[in-house]
C-alpha positions in Angstrom: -136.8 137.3 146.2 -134.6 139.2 144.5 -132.6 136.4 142.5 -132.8 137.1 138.6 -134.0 134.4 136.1 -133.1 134.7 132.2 -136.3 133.5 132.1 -137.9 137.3 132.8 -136.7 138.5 129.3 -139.2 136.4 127.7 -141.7 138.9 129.1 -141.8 141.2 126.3 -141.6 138.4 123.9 -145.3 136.9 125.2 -146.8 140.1 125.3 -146.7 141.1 129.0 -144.7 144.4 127.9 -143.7 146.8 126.1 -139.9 146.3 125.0 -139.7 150.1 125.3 -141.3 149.9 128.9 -138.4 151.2 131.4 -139.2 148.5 133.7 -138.2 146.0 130.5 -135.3 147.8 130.2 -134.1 147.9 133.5 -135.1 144.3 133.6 -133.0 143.2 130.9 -130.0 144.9 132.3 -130.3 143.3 135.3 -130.2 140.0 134.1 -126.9 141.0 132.2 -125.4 142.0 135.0 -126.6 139.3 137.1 -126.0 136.4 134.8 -124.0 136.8 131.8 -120.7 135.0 132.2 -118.2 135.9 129.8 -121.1 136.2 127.5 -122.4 133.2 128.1 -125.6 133.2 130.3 -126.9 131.5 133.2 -130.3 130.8 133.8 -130.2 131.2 137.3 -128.2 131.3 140.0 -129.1 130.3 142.8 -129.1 127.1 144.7 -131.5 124.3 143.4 -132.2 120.7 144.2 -128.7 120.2 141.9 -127.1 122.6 144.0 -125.4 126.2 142.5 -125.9 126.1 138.9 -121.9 126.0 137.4 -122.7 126.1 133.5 -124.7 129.0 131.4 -128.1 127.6 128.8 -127.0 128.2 125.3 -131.2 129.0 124.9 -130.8 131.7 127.7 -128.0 133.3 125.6 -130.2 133.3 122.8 -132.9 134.9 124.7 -130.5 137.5 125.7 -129.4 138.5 122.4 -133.3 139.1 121.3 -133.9 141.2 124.4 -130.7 143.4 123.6 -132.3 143.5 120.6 -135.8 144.7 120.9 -134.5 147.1 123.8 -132.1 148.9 120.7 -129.1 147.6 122.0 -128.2 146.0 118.7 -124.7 146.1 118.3 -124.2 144.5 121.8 -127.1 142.1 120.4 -125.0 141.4 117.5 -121.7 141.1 119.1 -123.2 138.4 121.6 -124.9 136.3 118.7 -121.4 136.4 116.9 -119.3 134.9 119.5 -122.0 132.4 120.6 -122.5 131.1 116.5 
């Protein structure tokens, strides 16, 4: 399944990897690409039991911001957590 989940950027937080790892990287621009809508961030997107998620997780933003973060994309880290606050 290649469907992203915000949820993956929590990886690094927990341990699992390195935020300098490529594969974190790459991971974490994925799920920008994937799921940020106009800045705001879905968790998912595909079809569940609700049907297609239509509204972006305030937490998953926040997750996102820490990921750009610890990856040393801080200005777009910054820039995010500014217009969400």
């Amino acid at each position: 399944n290649k469907e992203m989940d915000s949820s993956l950027l929590l990886m690094e937080e927990y341990g699992f990897i390195a935020a300098d790892d490529e594969r974190y990287i790459k991971t974490v621009d994925r799920v920008y690409k994937d799921l940020n809508n106009n800045g705001l961030m879905y968790r998912y997107t595909q079809e569940d039991d609700f049907g297609k998620p239509t509204s972006a997780f305030t937490i998953c933003t926040f997750w996102m911001v820490r990921a750009l973060f610890v990856v040393g994309r801080k200005e777009e880290a910054q820039m995010m957590f500014d217009s969400l606050i």
